[in-house]
C-alpha positions as CSV (number, residue, x, y, z in Angstrom):
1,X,-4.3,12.7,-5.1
2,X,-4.2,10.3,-8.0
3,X,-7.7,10.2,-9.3
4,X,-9.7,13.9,-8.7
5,X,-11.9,12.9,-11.1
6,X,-13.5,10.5,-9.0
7,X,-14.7,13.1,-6.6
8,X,-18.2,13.4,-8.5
9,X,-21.1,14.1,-5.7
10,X,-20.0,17.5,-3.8
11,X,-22.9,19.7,-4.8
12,X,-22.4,23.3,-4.6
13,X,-24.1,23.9,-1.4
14,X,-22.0,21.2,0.3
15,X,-19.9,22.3,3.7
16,X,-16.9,20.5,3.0
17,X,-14.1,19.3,4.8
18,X,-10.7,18.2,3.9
19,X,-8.3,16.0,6.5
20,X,-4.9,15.5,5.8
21,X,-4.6,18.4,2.9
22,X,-0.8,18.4,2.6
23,X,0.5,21.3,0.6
24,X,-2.3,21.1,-2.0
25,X,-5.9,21.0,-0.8
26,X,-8.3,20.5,-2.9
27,X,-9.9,23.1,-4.3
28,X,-13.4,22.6,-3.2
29,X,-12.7,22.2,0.5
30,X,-14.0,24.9,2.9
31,X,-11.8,23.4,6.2
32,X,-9.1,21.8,6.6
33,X,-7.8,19.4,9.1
34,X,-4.5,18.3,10.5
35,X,-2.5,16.7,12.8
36,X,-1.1,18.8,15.2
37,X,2.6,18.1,15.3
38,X,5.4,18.7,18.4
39,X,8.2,20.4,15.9
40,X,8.3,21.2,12.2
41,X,10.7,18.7,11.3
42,X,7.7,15.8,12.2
43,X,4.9,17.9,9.9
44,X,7.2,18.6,6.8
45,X,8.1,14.4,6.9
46,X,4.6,13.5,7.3
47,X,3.8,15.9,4.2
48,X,6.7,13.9,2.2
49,X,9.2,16.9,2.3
50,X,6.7,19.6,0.8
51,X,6.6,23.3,1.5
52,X,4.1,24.2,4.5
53,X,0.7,25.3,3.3
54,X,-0.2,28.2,2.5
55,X,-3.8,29.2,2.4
56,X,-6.5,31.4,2.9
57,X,-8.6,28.6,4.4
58,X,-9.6,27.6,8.1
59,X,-6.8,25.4,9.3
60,X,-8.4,23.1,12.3
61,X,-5.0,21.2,14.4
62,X,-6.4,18.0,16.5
63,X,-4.5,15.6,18.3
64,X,-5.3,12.9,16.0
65,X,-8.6,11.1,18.2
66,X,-11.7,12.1,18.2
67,X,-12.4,15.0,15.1
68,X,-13.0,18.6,16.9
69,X,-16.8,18.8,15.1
70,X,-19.8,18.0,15.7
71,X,-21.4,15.2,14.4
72,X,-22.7,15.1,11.0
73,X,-21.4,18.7,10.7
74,X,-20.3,18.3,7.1
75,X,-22.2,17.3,3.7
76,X,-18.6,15.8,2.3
77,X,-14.8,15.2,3.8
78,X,-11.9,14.3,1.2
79,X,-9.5,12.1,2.8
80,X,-6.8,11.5,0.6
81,X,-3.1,9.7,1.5
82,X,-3.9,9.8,4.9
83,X,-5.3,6.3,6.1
84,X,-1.8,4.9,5.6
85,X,-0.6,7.1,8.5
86,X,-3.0,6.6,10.7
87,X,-3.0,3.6,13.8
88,X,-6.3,3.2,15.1
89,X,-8.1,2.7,11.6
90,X,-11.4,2.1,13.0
91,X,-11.5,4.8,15.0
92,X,-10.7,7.1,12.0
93,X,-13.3,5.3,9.6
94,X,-15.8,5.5,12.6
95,X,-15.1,9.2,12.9
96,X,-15.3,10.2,8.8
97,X,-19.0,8.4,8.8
98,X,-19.6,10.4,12.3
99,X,-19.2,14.0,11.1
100,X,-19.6,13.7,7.3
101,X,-22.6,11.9,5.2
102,X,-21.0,10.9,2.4
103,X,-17.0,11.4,1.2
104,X,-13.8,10.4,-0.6
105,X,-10.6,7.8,0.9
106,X,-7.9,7.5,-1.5
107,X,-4.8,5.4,-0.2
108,X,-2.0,3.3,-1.5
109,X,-2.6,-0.4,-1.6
110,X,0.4,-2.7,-0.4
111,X,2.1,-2.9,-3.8
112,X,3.1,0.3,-3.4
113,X,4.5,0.2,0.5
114,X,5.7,-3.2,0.0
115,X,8.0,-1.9,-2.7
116,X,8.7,1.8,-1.1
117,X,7.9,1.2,2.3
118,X,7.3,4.6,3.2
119,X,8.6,5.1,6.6
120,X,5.5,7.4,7.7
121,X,3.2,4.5,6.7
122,X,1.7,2.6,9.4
123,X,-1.1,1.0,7.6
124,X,-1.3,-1.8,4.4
125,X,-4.6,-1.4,3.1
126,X,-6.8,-2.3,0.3
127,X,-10.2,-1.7,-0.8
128,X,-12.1,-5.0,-2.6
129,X,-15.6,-5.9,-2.1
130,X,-16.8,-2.7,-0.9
131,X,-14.9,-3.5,2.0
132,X,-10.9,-1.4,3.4
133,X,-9.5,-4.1,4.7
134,X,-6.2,-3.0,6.6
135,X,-2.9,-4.6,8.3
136,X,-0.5,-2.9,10.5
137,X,2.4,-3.0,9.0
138,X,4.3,-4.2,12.0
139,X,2.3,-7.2,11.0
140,X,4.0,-8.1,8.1
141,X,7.4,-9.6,6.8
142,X,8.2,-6.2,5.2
143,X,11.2,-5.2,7.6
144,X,13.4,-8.3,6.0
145,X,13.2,-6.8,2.7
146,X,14.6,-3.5,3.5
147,X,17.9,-3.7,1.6
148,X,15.6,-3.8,-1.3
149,X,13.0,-1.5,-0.4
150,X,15.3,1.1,0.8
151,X,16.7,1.6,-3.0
152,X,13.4,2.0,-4.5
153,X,12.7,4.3,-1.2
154,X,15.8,6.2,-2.7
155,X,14.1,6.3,-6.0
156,X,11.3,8.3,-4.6
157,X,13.1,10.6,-2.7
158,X,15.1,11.6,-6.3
159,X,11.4,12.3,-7.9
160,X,11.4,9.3,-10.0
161,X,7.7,8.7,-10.9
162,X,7.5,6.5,-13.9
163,X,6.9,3.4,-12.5
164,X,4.2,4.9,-10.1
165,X,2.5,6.6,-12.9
166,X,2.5,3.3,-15.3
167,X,0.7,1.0,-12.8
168,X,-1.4,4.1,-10.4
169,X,-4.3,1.8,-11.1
170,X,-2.8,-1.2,-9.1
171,X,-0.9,1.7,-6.7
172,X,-3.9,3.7,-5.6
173,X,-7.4,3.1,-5.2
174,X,-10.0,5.9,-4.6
175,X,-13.7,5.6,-3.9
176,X,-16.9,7.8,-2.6
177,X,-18.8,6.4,0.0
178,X,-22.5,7.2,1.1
179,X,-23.9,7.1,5.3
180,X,-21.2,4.4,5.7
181,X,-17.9,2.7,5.4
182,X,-17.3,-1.4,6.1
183,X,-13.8,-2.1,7.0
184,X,-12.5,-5.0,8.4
185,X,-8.8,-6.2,9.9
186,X,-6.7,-8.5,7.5
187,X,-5.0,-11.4,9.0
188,X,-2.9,-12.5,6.4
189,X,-1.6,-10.6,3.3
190,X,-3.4,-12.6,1.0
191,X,-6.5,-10.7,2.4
192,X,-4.7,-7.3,1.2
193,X,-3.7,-8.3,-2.2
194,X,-5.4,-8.7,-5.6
195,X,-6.7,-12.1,-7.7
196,X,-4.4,-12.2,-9.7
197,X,-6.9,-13.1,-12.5
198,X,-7.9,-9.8,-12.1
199,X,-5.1,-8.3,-13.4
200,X,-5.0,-6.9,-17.2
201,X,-1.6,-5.3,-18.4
202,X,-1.4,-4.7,-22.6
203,X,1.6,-6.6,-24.0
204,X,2.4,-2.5,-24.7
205,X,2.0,-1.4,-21.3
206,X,4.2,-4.5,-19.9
207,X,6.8,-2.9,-22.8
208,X,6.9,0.4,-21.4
209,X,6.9,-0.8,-17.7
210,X,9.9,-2.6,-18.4
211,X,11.9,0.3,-20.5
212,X,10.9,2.6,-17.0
213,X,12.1,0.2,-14.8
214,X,15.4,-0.2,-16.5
215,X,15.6,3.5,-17.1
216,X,14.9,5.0,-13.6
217,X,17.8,2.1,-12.6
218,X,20.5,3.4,-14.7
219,X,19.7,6.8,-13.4
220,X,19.6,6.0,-10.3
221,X,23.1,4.9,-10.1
222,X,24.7,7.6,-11.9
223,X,22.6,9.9,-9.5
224,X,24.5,7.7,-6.3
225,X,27.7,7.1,-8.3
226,X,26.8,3.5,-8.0
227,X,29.3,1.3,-9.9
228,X,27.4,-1.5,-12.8
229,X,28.9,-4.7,-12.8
């Protein structure tokens, strides 16, 4: 999770529920939900590689439907880097407004899959308007820029995070929602990207950017013995 600090309206009676937890739920959730998964080797990729979780709290497995609860069973779910996995989007969204009242989505908009292209990813979204709008990603052109995408994949994989940290704001969005949540199916990309009038980088944040990019390059090739020309 990028931005905990926009998790603002849990009260302290609350019942709340977390989907998707990964190794680190967060630390107000009462249950947790995941996918139920046919060997390890699926779960620990889904979670990106981290250690299985270990926790005192109710674990609930569902097949990844309908949620096992009843509806409006919970004052609050957290639902964070989870959307981008998941197919049937509106079924999801339908099912977070069914058994919760109000919540948190955080995901990764398409600037970040369409330079990583995360292979668990199923889903481009973004959030403008007050509206997720969302494109499968077999929708898109991404698959002819894998040569590229695959390095910065690489990147990743070798916990280099400078990049992702400098420009999290145009990474990652995160939001509450209240009784509902609009969503509506893209049908071109432009519908999933941002105005670029819209977007405000200091002449000292470009800088730093730049010095990142260059540096996580240079290490990346001494790291896969990758010869400069």
């Amino acid at each position: 999770m990028f931005f905990p600090e926009r998790i603002q309206s849990i009260k302290r009676s609350d019942n709340v529920l977390e989907i998707g937890p990964g190794g680190n739920p967060h630390p107000r959730s009462d249950i947790l939900l995941e996918m139920e998964f046919d060997d390890e080797k699926e779960a620990e990729i889904q979670r990106s590689n981290t250690p299985p979780l270990i926790t005192d709290k109710k674990i609930i497995y569902y097949n990844g439907t309908h949620f096992p609860f009843k509806s409006k069973e919970f004052d609050y779910v957290i639902c964070s880097h989870v959307l981008e996995h998941v197919e049937n989007i509106e079924l999801f969204l339908n099912e977070l407004v069914r058994v919760a009242c109000r919540g948190y989505i955080e995901f990764p908009t398409i600037y970040y899959d369409y330079l990583y292209n995360v292979p668990t990813h199923k889903t481009m979204l973004i959030y403008k308007n007050g509206i997720i709008w969302y494109l499968p990603k077999e929708n898109t052109p991404i698959a002819q820029s894998k040569p590229i995408t695959d390095f910065f994949y690489k990147t990743l994989e070798l916990r280099y995070s400078g990049i992702i940290q400098d420009l999290k704001q145009f990474f990652f969005q995160g939001f509450e929602w209240n009784e509902d949540i609009k969503f509506k199916k893209a049908e071109r990309l432009e519908e999933i990207t941002y105005n670029l009038m819209e977007i405000n980088l200091h002449k000292k944040e470009r800088k730093s950017i730049k010095k990142k990019l260059l540096l996580e390059f240079d290490r990346l090739l001494e790291k896969t013995k990758i010869t400069k020309f």
